[in-house]
C-alpha atoms as an extended CHARMM CRD file, in Angstrom:
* protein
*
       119  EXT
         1         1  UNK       CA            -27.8400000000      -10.8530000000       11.6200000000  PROA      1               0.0000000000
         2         2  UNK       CA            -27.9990000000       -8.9750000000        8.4030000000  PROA      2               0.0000000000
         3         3  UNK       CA            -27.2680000000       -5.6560000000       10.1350000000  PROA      3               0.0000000000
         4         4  UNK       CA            -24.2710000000       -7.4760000000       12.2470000000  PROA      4               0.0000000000
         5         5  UNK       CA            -22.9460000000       -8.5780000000        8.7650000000  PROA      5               0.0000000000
         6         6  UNK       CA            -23.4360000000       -5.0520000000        7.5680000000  PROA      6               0.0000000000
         7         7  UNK       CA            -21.2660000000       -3.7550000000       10.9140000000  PROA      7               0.0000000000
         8         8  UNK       CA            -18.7080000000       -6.1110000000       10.3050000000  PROA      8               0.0000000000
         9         9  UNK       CA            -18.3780000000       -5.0360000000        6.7940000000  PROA      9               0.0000000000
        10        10  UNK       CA            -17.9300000000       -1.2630000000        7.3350000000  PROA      10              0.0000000000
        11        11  UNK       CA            -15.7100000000       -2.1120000000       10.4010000000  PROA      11              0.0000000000
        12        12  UNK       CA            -13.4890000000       -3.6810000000        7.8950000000  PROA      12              0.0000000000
        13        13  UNK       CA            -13.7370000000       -0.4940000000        4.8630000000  PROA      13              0.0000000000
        14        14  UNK       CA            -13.1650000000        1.9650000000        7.7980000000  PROA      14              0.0000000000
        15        15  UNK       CA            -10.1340000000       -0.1050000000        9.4400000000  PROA      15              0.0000000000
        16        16  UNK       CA             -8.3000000000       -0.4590000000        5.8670000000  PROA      16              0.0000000000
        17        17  UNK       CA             -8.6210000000        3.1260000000        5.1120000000  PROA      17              0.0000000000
        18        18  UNK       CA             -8.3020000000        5.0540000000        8.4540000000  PROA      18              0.0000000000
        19        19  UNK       CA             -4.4950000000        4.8670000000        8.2520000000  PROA      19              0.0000000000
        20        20  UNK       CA             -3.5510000000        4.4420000000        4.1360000000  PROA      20              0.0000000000
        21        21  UNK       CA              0.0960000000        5.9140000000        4.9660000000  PROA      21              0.0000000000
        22        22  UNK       CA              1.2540000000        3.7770000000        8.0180000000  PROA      22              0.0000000000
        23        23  UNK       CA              2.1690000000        1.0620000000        5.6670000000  PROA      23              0.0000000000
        24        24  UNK       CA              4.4620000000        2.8270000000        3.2680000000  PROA      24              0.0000000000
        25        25  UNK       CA              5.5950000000        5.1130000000        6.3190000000  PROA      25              0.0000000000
        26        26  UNK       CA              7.1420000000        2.0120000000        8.0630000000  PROA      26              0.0000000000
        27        27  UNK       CA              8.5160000000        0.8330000000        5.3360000000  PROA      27              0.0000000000
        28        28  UNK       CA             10.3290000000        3.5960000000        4.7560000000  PROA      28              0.0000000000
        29        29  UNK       CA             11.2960000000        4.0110000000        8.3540000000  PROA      29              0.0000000000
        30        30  UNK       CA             12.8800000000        0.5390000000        7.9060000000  PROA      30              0.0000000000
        31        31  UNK       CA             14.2220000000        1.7200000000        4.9240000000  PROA      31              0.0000000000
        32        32  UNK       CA             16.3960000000        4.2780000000        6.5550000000  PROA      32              0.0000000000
        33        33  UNK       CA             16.2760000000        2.0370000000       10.4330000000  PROA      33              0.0000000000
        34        34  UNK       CA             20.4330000000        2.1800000000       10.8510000000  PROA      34              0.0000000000
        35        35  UNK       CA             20.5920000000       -1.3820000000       12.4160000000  PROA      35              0.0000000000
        36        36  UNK       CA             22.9260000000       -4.3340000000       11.6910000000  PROA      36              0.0000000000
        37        37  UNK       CA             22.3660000000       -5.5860000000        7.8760000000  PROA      37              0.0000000000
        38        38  UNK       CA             21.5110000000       -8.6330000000        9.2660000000  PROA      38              0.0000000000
        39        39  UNK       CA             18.3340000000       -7.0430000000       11.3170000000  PROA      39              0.0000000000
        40        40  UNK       CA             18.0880000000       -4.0920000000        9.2600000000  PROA      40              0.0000000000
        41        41  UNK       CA             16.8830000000       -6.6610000000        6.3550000000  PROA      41              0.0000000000
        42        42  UNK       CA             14.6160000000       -8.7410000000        8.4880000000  PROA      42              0.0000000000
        43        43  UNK       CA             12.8890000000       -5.8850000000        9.1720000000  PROA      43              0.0000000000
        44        44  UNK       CA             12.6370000000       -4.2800000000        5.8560000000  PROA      44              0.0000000000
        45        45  UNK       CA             11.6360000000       -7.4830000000        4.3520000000  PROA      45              0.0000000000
        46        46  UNK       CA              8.5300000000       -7.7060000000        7.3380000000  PROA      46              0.0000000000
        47        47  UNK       CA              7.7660000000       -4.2530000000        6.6030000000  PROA      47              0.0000000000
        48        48  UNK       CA              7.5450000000       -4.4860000000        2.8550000000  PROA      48              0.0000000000
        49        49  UNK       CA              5.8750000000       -7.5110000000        3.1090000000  PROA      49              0.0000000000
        50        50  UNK       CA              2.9820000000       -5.3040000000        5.1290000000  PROA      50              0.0000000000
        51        51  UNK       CA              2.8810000000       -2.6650000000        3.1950000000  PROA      51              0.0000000000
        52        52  UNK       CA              2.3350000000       -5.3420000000       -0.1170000000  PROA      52              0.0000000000
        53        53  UNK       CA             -0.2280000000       -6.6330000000        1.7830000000  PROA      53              0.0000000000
        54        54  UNK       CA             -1.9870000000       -3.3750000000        3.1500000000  PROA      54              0.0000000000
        55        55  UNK       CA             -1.7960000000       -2.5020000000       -0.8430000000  PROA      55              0.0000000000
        56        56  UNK       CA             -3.6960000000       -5.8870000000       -2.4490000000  PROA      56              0.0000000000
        57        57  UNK       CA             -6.4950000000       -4.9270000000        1.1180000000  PROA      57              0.0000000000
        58        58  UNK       CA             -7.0050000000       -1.3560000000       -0.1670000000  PROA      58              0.0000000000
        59        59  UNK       CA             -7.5050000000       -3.3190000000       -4.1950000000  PROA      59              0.0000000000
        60        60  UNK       CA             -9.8450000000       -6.0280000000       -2.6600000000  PROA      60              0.0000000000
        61        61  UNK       CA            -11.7760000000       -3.1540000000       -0.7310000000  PROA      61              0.0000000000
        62        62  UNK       CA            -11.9410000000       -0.9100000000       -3.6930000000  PROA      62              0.0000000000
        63        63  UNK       CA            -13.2280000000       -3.2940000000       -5.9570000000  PROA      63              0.0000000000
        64        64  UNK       CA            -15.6630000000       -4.6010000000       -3.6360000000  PROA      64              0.0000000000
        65        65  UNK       CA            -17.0440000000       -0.7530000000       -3.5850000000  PROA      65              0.0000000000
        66        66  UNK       CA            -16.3280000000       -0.0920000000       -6.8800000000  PROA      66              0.0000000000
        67        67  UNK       CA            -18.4360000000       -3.2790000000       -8.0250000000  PROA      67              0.0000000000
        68        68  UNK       CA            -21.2390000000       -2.5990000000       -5.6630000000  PROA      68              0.0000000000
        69        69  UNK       CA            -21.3670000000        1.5470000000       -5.6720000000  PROA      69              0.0000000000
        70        70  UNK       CA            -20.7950000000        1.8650000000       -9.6770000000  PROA      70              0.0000000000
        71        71  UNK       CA            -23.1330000000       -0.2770000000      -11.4740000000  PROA      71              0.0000000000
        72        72  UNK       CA            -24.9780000000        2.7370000000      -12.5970000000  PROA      72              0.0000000000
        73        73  UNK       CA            -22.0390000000        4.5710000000      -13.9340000000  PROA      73              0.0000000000
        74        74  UNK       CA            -20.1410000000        2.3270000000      -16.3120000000  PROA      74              0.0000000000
        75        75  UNK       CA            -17.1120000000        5.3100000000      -16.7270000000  PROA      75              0.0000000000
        76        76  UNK       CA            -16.7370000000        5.9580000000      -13.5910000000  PROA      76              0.0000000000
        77        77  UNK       CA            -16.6260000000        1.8940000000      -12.7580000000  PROA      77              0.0000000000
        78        78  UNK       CA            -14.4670000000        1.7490000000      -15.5140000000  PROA      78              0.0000000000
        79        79  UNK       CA            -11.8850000000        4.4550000000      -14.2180000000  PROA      79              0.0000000000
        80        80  UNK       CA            -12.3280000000        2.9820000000      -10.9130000000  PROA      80              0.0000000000
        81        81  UNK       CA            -10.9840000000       -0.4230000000      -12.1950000000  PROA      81              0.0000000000
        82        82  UNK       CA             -8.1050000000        1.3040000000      -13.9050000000  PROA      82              0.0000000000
        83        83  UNK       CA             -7.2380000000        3.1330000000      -10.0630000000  PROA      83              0.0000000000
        84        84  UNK       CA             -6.7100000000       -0.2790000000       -8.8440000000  PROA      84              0.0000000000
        85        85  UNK       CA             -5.0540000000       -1.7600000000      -11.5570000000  PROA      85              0.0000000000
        86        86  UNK       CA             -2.3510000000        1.3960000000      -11.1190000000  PROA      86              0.0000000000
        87        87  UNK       CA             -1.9660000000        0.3150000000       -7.3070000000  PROA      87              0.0000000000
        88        88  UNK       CA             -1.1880000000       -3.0680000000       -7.9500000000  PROA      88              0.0000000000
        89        89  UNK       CA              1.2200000000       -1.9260000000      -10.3360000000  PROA      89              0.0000000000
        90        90  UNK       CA              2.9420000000        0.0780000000       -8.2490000000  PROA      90              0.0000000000
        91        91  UNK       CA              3.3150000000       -1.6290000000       -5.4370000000  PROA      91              0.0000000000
        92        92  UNK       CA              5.9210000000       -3.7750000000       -6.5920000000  PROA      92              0.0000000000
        93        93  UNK       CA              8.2870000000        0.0260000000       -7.6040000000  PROA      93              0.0000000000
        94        94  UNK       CA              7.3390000000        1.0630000000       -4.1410000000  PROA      94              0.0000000000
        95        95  UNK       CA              9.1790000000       -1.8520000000       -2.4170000000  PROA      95              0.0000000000
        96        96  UNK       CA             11.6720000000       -1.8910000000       -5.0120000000  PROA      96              0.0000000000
        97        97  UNK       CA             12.4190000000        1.7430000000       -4.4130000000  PROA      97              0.0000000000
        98        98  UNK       CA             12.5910000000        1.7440000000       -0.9640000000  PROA      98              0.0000000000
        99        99  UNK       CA             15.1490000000       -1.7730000000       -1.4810000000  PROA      99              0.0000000000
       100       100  UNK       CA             17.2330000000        0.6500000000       -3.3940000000  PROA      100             0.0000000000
       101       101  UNK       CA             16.8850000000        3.1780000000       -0.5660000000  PROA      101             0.0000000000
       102       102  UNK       CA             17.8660000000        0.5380000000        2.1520000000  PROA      102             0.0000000000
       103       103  UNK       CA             20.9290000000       -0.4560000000        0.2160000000  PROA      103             0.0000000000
       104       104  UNK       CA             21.8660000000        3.1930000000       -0.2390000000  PROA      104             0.0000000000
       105       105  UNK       CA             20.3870000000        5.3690000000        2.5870000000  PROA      105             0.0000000000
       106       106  UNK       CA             22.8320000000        8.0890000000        1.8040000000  PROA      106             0.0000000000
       107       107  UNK       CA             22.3880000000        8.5620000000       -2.0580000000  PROA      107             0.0000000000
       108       108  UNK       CA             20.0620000000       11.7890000000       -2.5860000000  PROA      108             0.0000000000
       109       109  UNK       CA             19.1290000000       10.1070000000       -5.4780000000  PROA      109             0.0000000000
       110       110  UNK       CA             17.8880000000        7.1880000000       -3.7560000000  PROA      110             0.0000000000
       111       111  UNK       CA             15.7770000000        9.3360000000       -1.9290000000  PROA      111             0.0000000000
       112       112  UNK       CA             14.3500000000       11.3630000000       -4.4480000000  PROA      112             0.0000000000
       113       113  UNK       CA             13.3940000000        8.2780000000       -6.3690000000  PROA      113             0.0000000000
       114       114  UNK       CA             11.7840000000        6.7920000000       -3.6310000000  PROA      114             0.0000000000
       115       115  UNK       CA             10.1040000000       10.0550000000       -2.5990000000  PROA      115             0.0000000000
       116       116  UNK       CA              8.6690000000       10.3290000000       -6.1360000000  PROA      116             0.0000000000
       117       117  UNK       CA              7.1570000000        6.6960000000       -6.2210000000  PROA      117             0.0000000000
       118       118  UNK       CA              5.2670000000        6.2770000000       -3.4700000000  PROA      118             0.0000000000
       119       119  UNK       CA              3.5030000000        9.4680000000       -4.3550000000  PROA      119             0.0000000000
């Protein structure tokens, strides 16, 4: 049972990580989706939705590892902590961002803002 547990666990590490850039990918995809505003929102708002979610995952994973794998190394637990602090942060410029891009998918500026954030 232990060893099931222990399966199930890394299933769920490996199946948050394998793909960190779908998320943000689709939502800007949506972002730029020309499609009726109507349905072009619906779909941005599902996709940033995801991506928000995909983002507090990758925290709740991280600090599960961080919390397990650091309690030998207080600095590096420590800079750790700060790492997913900086995600949640961000998330919420991400989505803005790409909003801004949605609104405006011709502005250059749009796209170089939105380009800069989600790096």
């Amino acid at each position: 049972a232990v060893v099931s547990t222990q399966s199930t666990g890394a299933a769920k590490v490996v199946g948050t990580y394998v793909d960190i850039t779908g998320p943000i990918m689709e939502l800007q995809a949506a972002a730029l989706a020309p499609l009726a505003p109507a349905e072009k929102a619906e779909k941005f708002n599902t996709k940033a939705a995801d991506f928000s979610l995909h983002a507090e995952q990758l925290c709740r994973v991280a600090e599960v590892a961080t919390d397990v794998g650091c309690d030998e190394d207080p600095r590096r637990h420590d800079n750790l902590k700060l790492s997913i602090e900086a995600l949640r942060d961000a998330t919420p410029m991400v989505v803005y961002s790409a909003k801004t891009l949605s609104l405006n998918p011709e502005s250059e500026s749009a796209k170089e803002n939105f380009d800069l954030v989600k790096e």
